[in-house]
C-alpha positions as CSV (number, residue, x, y, z in Angstrom):
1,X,121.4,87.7,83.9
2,X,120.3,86.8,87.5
3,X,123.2,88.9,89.0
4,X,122.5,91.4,86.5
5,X,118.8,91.9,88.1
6,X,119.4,91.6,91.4
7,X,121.8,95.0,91.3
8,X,118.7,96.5,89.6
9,X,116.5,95.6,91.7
10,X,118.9,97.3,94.5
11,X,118.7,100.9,93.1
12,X,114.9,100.9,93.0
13,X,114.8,100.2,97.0
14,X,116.5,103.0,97.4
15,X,114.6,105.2,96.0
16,X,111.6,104.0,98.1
17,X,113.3,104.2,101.7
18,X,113.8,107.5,100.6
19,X,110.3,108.8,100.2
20,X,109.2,107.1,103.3
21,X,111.9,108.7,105.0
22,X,110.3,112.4,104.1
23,X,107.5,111.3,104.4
24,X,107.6,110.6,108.0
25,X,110.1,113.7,108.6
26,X,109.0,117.5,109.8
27,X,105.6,117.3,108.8
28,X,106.9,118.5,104.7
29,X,105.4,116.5,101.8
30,X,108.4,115.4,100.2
31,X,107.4,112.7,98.3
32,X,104.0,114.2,96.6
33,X,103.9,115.1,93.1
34,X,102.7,118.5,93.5
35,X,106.0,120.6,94.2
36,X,103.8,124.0,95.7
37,X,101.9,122.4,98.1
38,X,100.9,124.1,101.1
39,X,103.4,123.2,103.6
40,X,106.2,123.5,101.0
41,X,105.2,127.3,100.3
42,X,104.1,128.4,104.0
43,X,106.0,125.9,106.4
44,X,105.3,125.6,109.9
45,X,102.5,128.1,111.1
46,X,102.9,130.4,114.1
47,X,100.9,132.9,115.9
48,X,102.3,136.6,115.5
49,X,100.7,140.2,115.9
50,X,97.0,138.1,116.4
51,X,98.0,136.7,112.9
52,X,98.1,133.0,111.9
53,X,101.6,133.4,109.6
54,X,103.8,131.6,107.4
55,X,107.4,130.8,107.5
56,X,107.9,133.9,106.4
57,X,106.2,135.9,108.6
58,X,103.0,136.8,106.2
59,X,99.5,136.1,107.5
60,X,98.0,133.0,106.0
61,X,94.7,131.9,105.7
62,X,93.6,128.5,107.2
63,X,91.1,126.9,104.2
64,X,90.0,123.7,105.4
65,X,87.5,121.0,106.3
66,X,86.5,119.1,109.2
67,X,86.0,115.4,109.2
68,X,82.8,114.5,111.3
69,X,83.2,112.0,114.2
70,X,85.6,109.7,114.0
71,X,83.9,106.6,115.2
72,X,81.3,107.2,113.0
73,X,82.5,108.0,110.0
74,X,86.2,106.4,109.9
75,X,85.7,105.9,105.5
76,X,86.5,109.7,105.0
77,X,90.0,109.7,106.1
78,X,91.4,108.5,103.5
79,X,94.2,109.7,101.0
80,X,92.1,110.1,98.0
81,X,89.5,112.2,99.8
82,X,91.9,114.7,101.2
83,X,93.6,114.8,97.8
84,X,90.4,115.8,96.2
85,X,89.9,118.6,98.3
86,X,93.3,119.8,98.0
87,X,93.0,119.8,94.4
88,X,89.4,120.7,92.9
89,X,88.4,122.8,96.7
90,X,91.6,124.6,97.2
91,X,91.2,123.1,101.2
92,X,94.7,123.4,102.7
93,X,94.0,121.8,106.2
94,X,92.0,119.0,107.5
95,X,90.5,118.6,110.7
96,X,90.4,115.4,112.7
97,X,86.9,116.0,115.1
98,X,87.6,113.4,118.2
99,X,84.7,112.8,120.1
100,X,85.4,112.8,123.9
101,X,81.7,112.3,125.3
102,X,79.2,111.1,122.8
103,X,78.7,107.6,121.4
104,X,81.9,105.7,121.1
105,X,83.8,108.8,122.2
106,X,87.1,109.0,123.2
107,X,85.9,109.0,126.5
108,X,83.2,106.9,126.5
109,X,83.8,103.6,125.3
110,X,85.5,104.5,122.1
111,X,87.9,102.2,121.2
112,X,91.0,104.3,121.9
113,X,93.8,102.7,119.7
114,X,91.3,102.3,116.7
115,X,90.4,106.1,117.4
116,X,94.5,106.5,117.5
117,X,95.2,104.5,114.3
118,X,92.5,106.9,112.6
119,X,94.2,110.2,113.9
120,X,97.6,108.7,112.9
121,X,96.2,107.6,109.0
122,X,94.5,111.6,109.0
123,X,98.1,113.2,109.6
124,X,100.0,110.9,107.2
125,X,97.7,111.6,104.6
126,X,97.8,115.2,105.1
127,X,101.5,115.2,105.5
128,X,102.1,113.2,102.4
129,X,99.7,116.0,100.4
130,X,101.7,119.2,101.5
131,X,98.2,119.7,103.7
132,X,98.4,121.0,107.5
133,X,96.1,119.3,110.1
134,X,94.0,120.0,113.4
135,X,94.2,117.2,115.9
136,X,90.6,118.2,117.6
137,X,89.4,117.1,121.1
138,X,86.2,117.9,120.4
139,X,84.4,118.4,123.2
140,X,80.3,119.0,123.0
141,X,77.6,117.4,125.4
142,X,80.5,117.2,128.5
143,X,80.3,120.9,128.6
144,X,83.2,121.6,131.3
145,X,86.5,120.8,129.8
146,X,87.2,119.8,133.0
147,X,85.6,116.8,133.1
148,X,88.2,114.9,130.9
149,X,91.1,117.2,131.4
150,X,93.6,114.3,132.8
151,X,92.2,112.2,129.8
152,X,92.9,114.9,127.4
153,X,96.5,115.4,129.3
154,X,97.4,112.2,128.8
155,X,96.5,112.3,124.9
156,X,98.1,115.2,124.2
157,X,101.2,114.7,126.0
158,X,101.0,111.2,123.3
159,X,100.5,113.2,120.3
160,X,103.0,116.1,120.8
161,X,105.6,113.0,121.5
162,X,104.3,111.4,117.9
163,X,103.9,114.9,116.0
164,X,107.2,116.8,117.6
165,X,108.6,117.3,114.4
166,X,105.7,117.3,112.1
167,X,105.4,121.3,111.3
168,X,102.0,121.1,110.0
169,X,100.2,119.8,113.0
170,X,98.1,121.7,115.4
171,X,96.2,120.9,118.3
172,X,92.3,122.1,119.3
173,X,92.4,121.6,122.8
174,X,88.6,122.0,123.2
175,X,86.3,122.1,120.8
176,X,82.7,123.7,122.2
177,X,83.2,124.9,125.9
178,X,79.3,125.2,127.0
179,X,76.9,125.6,129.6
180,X,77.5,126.7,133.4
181,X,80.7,124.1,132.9
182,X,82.3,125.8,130.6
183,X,82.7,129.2,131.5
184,X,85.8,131.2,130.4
185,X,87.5,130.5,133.9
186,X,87.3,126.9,134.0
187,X,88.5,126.6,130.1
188,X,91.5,128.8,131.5
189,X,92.3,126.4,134.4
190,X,92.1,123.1,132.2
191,X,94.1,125.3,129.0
192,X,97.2,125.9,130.9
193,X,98.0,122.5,132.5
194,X,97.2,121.0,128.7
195,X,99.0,123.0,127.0
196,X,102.0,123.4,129.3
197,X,101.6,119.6,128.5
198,X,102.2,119.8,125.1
199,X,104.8,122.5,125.6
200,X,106.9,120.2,127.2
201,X,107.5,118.0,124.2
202,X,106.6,120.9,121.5
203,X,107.5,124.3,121.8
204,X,106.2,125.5,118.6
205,X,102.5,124.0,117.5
206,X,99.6,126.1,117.5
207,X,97.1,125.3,120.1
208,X,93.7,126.5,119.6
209,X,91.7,126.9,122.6
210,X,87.7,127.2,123.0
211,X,86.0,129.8,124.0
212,X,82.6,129.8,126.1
213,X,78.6,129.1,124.7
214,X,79.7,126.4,122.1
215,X,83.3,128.5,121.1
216,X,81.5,132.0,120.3
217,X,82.7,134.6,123.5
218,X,85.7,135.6,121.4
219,X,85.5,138.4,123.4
220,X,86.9,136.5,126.7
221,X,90.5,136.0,125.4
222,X,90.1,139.5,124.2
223,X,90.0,140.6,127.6
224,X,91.5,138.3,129.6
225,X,94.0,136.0,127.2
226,X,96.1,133.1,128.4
227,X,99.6,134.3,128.6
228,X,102.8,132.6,129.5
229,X,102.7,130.6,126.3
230,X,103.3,131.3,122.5
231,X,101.5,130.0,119.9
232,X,98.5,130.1,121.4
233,X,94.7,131.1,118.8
234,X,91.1,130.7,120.3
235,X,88.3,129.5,118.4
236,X,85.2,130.4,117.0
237,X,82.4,129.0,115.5
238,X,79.5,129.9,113.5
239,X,76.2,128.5,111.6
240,X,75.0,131.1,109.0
241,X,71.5,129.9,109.4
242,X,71.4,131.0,113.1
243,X,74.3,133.7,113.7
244,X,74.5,137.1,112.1
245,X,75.3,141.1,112.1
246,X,75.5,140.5,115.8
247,X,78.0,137.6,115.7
248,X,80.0,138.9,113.5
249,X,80.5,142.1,114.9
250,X,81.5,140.5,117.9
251,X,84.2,138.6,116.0
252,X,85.2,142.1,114.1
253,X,86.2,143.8,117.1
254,X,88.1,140.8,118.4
255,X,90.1,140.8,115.5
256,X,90.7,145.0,115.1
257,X,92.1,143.8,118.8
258,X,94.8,141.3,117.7
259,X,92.8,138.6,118.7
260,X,94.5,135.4,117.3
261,X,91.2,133.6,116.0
262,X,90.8,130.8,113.9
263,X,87.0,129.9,113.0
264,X,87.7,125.8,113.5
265,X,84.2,124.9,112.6
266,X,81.3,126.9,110.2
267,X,78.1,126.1,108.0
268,X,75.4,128.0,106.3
269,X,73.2,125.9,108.2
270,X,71.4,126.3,111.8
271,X,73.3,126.3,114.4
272,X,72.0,122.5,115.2
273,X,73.8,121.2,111.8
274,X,70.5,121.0,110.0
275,X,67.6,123.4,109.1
276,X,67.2,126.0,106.2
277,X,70.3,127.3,104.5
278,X,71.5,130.9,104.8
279,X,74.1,131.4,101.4
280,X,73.9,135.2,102.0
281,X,74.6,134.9,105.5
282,X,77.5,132.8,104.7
283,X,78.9,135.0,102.0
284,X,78.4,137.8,104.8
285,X,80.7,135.9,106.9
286,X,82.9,135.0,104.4
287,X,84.0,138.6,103.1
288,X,84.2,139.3,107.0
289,X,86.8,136.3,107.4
290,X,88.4,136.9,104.2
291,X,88.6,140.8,105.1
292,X,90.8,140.0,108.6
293,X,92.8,137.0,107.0
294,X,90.8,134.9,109.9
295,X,91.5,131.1,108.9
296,X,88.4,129.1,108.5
297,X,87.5,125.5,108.7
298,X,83.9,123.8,108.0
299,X,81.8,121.6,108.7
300,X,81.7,118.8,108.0
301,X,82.8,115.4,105.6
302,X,80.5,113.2,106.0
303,X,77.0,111.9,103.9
304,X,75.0,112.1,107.0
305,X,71.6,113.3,106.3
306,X,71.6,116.5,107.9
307,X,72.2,120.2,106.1
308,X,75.6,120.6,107.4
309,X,77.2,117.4,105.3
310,X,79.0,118.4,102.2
311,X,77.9,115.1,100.7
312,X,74.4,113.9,99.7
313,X,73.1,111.1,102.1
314,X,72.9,109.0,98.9
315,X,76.7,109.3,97.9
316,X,78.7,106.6,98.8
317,X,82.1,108.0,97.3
318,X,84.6,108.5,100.0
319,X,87.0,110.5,97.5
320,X,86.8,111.9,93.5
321,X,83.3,113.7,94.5
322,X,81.5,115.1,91.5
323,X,79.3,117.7,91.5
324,X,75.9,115.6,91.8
325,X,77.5,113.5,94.9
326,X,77.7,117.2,96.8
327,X,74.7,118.7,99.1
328,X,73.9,122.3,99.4
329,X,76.8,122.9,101.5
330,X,79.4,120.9,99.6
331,X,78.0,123.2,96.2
332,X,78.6,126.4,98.2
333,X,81.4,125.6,100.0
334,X,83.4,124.6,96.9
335,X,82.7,127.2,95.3
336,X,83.6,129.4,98.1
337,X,86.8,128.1,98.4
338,X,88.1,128.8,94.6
339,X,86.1,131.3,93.4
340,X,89.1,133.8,92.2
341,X,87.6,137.3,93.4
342,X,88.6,137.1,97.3
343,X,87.3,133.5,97.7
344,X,84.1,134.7,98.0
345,X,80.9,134.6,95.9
346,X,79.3,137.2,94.7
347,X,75.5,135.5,94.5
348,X,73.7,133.7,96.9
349,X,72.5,131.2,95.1
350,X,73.0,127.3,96.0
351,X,75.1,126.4,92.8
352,X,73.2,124.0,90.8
353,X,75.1,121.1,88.8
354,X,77.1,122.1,86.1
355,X,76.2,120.4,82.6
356,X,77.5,117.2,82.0
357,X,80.3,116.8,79.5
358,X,79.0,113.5,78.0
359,X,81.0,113.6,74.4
360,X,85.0,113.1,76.4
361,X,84.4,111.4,79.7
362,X,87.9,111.1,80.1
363,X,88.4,114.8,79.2
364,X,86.3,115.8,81.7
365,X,87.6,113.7,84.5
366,X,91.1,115.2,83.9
367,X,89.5,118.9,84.1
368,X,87.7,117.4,86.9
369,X,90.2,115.9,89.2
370,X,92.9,118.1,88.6
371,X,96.3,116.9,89.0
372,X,98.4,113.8,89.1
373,X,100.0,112.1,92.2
374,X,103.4,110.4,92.0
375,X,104.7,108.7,94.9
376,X,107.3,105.8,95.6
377,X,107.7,103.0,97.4
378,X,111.3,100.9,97.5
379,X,112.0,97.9,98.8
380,X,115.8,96.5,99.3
381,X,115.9,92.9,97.7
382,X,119.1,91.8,98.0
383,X,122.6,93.1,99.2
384,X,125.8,91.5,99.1
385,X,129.9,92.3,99.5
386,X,132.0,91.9,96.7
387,X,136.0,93.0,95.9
388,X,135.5,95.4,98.9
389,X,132.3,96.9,97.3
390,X,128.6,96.9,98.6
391,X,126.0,95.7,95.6
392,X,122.5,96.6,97.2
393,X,119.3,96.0,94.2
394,X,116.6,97.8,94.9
395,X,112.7,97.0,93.6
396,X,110.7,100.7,93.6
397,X,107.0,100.2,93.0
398,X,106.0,104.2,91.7
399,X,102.0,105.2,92.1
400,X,99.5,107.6,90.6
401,X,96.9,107.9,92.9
402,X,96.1,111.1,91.7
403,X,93.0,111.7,89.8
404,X,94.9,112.7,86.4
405,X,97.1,110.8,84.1
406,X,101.3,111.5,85.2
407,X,102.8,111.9,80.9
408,X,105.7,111.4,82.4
409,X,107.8,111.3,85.6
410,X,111.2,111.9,87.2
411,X,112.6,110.7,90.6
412,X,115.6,111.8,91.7
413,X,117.7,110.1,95.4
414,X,119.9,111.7,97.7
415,X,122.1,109.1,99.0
416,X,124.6,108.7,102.1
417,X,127.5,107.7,100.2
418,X,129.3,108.1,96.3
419,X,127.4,105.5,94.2
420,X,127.8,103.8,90.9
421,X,125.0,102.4,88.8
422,X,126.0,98.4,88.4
423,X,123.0,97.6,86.5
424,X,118.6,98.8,86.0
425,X,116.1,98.4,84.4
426,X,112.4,99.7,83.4
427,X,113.8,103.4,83.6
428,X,116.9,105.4,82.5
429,X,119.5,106.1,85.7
430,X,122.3,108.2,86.6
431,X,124.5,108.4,88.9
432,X,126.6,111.8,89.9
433,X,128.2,111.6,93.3
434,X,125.6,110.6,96.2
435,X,122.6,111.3,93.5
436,X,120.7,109.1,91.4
437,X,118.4,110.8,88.7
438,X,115.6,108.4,87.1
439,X,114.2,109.1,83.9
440,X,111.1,106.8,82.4
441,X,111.7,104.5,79.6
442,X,110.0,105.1,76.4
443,X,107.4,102.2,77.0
444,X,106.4,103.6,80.4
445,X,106.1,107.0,81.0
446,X,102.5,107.5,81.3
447,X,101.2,106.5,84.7
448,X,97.2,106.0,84.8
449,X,95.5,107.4,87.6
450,X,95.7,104.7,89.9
451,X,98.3,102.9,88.1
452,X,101.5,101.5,88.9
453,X,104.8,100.5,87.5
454,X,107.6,98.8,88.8
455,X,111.3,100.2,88.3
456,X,114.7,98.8,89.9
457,X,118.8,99.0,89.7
458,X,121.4,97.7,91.8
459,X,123.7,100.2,93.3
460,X,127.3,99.8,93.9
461,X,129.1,102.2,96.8
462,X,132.6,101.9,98.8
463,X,130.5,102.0,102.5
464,X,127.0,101.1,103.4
465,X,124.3,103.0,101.8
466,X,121.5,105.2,103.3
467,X,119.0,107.1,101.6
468,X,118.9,110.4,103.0
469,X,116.0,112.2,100.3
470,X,114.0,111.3,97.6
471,X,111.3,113.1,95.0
472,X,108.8,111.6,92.9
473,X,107.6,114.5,90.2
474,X,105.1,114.1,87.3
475,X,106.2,115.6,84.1
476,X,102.7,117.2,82.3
């Protein structure tokens, strides 16, 4: 019996080396439940005809949200809050706002290697949800890129060598050029050296550059682009409350020109993140963005007490939001997002909460939260050499942290070599050639939201194993 669960225990390891293995590889969710998320439909983004576009060459439309500073507000990148907007916002990118100059900036006393961790946590998250991400120097009271530029050199020339072959990373070089600092020629001298930077350990990421008075002179790369580079969008940003007909007009023409533009930060706030909120304004600017296929990305997640938070200052979720925990601009923007008739709504009224459904709780969290979350993780127990065989039992722990029930579940392994299925247990396996196929037991197919169960085997093979792929799916 002891031998007997030690081969199990083999097979289950397996299977988790192989989801951390996709995990960490080319930037594609391949152990997430969800088998159409974003990066496994569009793939790596690239910058053609002054179009953001897909694998395939059509134009795809960046729908995301921006995290507020890191250092203050480290609780919101998390897993569960980026799987909520994935699933009940329809947000498809999440930005990573890196303070260089402010309070426990980057720059300025921040604790870089916390500040590092943070980003690092923010693109595994991402990447294990199917979700691309902006790695943002977010420049703002400095002004003059200049000022950092052999700080922001060194960084990137880090996170291109850590990201090179994640394909849903991009990089915002500098966030909101301003002031006599931050004209359009002294963002072009500190762009090229940065990104030839990155382009030295990346060739294909996007890099989004800023444009002058706080990333709204679209009309300077219009006229006088950066060239010698690929991949290259400009940002530009807007605040409904403060920036209209003229604005937008301004961004129009850029894009009629093949401008490549991709708004990295909005609100239908003022343009100082609080004030009175402008809904028509911001469904204005919507159908305009929407119209052009110009990505979009707002402002920001956080419950500081200011118009621009999508939370209330009184929520202290960081994930599973409700209606009640949103603001004015978490209401709108949601709805922005997933309403079906062009992502766009046709009111401008500032949604109220919807009515409670008090009889099924557990009904409505389902309807709520959306979808379930399988993932994996394996750990080898025990291996040993026998009759010119290798045994190796495997121990794979599998977890819903979705915000749905999983009815069931399959996981399926890729491995290096032929194996053979000595012994299991806690699931039903197969084993054809170099895959293994796992199928629940009757007693444990359901996985909770938040649950987990444990599963295991011991494999037997003629050569050392490796686990080259693995998938976790839910079965609803």
């Amino acid at each position: 019996m002891k031998k007997r669960s030690q081969r199990k225990w083999k097979c289950c390891t397996i299977l988790c080396i192989l989801l951390l293995f996709l995990a960490v590889g080319f930037g594609v969710d391949t152990r997430q439940a969800a088998a159409a998320s974003p990066y496994k439909k569009n793939g790596r983004l690239s910058v053609k005809k002054g179009k953001i576009v897909n694998k395939k060459g059509r134009p795809f439309v960046i729908q995301g949200v921006s995290t507020h500073g890191l250092s203050w507000f480290p609780e919101y990148v998390n897993k569960r809050a980026f799987l909520t907007l994935r699933n009940q916002w329809k947000v498809n990118t999440i930005r990573l706002a890196l303070y260089t100059a402010e309070y426990n900036g980057y720059c300025s006393g921040g604790n870089k290697k916390e500040l590092e961790q943070l980003i690092d946590k923010g693109v595994r998250y991402a990447t294990d949800l199917g979700m691309y991400v902006i790695i943002d120097w977010h420049i703002l009271s400095d002004g003059n890129p200049l000022t950092h530029k052999k700080e922001a050199k060194k960084f990137f020339r880090k996170m291109a060598k850590k990201y090179k072959n994640y394909g849903n990373v991009m990089y915002e070089i500098c966030n909101e050029p301003n002031g006599g600092g931050g004209s359009w020629k002294n963002i072009k001298k500190y762009a090229k050296p940065v990104i030839k930077t990155i382009r030295k350990v990346n060739k294909k990421a996007i890099v989004i550059v800023g444009t002058p008075t706080w990333s709204q002179e679209i009309d300077k790369p219009q006229n006088d682009p950066i060239t010698g580079y690929k991949n290259v969008a400009y940002s530009f940003h807007f605040y409904a409350g403060t920036h209209k007909a003229d604005l937008r007009s301004r961004l129009k023409t850029a894009a009629k020109n093949g401008v490549p533009v991709i708004v990295t930060e909005f609100g239908i706030c003022d343009a100082s993140g609080n004030g009175n909120m402008n809904p028509k304004e911001g469904n204005l600017w919507m159908r305009l963005l929407n119209q052009y296929k110009i990505g979009r990305v707002c402002w920001s997640l956080a419950n500081k007490a200011e118009s621009a938070s999508l939370l209330k200052s009184s929520c202290k979720k960081t994930g599973g939001w409700r209606t009640q925990d949103l603001s004015a601009s978490g209401k709108w923007l949601r709805q922005a997002y997933t309403k079906k008739k062009n992502g766009v709504n046709e009111d401008d009224t500032l949604y109220e909460d919807e009515e409670e459904n008090t009889e099924n709780p557990s009904q409505e969290t389902e309807q709520e939260y959306g979808e379930p979350h399988v993932t994996g993780q394996a750990e080898k127990v025990n291996s040993w050499g026998s009759d010119g065989d290798w045994h190796n039992q495997y121990k794979i722990l599998l977890r819903n942290d979705g915000t749905a029930s999983a009815k069931g579940w399959k996981v399926v392994l890729q491995m290096k070599e032929a194996a053979s299925l000595e012994n299991s247990w806690n699931g039903t396996f197969q084993c054809s050639g170099r895959t293994v196929t796992i199928d629940p037991a009757d007693y444990n197919q359901k996985i909770e939201a938040g649950g987990v169960i444990e599963i295991g085997c011991i494999i037997i093979s003629a050569a050392p194993q490796e686990i080259l792929s693995v998938e976790a799916t839910p079965l609803n």
